[in-house]
N, C-alpha and C positions, 0 to 999 in steps of 0.2 A: 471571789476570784473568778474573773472571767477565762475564757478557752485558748486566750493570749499569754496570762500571766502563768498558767498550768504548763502552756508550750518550753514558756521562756525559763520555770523551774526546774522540766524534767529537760534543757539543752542544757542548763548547770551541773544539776546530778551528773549527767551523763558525761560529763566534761570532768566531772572531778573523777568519776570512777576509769574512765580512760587514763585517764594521768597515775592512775594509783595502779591502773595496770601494769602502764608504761614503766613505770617504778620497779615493779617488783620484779618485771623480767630484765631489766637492766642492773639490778642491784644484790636481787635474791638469787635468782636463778643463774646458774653459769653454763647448762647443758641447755639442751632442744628445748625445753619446759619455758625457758626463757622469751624464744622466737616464739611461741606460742600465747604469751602472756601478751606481750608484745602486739602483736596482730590481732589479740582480741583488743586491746588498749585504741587501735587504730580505726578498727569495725565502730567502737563507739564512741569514737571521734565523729566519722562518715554518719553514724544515723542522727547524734548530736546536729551537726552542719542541716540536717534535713529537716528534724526538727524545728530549728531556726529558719530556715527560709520556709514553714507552713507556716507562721507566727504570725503574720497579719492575714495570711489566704482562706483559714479554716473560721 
């Protein structure tokens, strides 16, 4: 595995654990804990996205 394919697995991971955040503060949580789940769900969205666009520059 080159430094490309390592980018583009850890912008999947990251993409799935945002979704599963996203999840759980809209599904589980009903109080503040929710909005919290939420915006970390979104945080690793944004470093995902950044990750993607280092994929061919590093």
């Amino acid at each position: 595995m080159n430094k490309n394919t390592v980018l583009a697995w850890a912008t999947f991971i990251m993409i799935l654990v945002g979704l599963g955040l996203i999840a759980l503060g809209a599904f589980r949580y009903d109080d503040v804990a929710g909005w919290g789940f939420a915006s970390v769900g979104i945080g690793f969205f944004a470093i995902a996205w950044v990750f993607n666009a280092l994929k061919g520059r590093v």
